[in-house]
Steps between C-alpha positions, in 0.01 A plus 500: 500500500163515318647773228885365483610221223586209694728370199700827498628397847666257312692590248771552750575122469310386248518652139196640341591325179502166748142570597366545153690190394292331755160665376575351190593148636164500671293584147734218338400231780128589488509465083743164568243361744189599317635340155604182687139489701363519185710256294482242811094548570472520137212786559562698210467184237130420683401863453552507174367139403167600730497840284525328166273231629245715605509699161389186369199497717410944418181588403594801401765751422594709698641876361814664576298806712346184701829370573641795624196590714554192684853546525412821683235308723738290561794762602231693718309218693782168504806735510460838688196419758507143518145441442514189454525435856143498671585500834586842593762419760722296253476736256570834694764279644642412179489851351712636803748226437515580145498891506748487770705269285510719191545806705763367700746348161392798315647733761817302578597461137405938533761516746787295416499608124447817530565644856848324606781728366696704743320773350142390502270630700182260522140665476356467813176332361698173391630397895127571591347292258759235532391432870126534394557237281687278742211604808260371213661211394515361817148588661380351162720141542448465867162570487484232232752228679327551838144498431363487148727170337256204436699240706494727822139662509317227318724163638597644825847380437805727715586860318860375537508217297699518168533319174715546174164686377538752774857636374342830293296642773760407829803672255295776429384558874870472558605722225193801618640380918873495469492827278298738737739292801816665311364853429368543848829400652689765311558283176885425414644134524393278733287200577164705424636562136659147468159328563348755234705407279502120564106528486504751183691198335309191587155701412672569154697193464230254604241635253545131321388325821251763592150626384680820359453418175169494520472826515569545135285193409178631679426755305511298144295235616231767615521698154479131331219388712261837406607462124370137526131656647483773211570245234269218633779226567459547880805267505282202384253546859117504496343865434316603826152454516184647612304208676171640456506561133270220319766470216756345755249299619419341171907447441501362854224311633670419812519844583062526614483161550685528802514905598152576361459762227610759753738341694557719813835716575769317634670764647877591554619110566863536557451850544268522776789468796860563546691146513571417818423156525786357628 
């Protein structure tokens, strides 16, 4: 099971040339949905009015070899290890989820491209690595759905509840669920593969009412937002300060006044404790 193709199974009844057509459905709805997120949210017009707007507001230029350093900052910290996130749970949770993901399409698009001919005889690596990816995929999304979203560790409301805003991760739980379901039953037709499909579809085909797109947004705000610290704009917010130094004091008299001319740490604040307040 582990080192067969589950789509070769298939091709008995369903064409290989079907299955590909639906690969390519998929990548059509996710462009489709992204485009009319963006058109409808109008994200893409405020990004680009905040980046021209906070040109305005540079102190500096900032050079081409900058630019690209940060791009790379941005690719290694945002994009591959999530550090963005600073609570380790979340992110280890989200980096399962999104490995899993990648390994998981990556391996199916392998396999049904490439591996589905009479002829074909699939690497054993890619079946492996296709159920890796589903195992991680779903220990990353459950993990996150059961015990790390804000509204059920923090607000104590039930793990069950769902809302429109829920569609991407319950679809892709489904998706990662219904498609180990139909490989450990033998694969084939059936009502495992009929749910994985039905689930494959609304994950893809909802991306307009779900939080997919924001997946492609995330990492263009980050590279904005680090282009706006090297050039001085900081997006039009305060610089941070150092409350001791006498020079702040003197711009803000306020400041020792009322914390004294070494006002004390104030520790982690929202920081100190895990939310649970509920």
């Amino acid at each position: 099971m582990f080192t067969s193709n589950p789509f070769a199974s298939l091709t008995e009844v369903i064409s290989p040339e079907m299955m590909q057509g639906y690969i390519v459905l998929m990548v059509l709805l996710v462009m489709g949905g992204t485009i009319l997120d963006m058109i409808h949210k109008k994200s893409a017009k405020y990004f680009f009015e905040n980046a021209k707007k906070a040109q305005k507001s540079a102190k500096r230029s900032v050079s081409g070899g900058e630019k690209a350093s940060i791009a790379v900052s941005v690719l290694v910290n945002e994009v591959l290890t999530s550090g963005e996130f600073s609570n380790p749970r979340r992110r280890l949770s989200h980096l399962l989820t999104m490995y899993g993901f990648i390994i998981f399409a990556v391996t199916t698009v392998m396999m049904i491209f490439g591996y589905t001919a009479p002829d074909a005889v699939t690497p054993a690596i890619l079946p492996k690595l296709w159920h890796v990816g589903a195992l991680m995929l779903a220990l990353g999304g459950y993990w996150f759905w059961f015990f790390i979203r804000v509204d059920v560790s923090a607000e104590g409301l039930p793990c069950f509840r769902f809302e429109r805003a829920d569609l991407f991760i319950v679809s892709l739980l489904a998706t990662s669920t219904f498609a180990l379901i139909w490989s450990f039953t033998g694969g084939g037709l059936g009502i495992p593969f009929a749910l994985f499909i039905l689930s494959t579809t609304v994950l893809f085909g909802g991306v307009y009412w779900s939080k997919f797109a924001h997946m492609f947004f995330k990492p263009a705000a980050a590279h904005q937002k680090k282009i706006t610290r090297a050039d001085g704009s900081r997006e039009n917010l305060p610089p941070d300060y150092d409350l001791t130094d006498p020079e702040v004091h003197r711009k803000f008299p306020d400041v020792p006044m009322y914390m004294g001319k070494n006002p004390p740490n104030m520790g982690l604040c929202i920081k100190a404790e895990r939310p649970n307040h509920y």
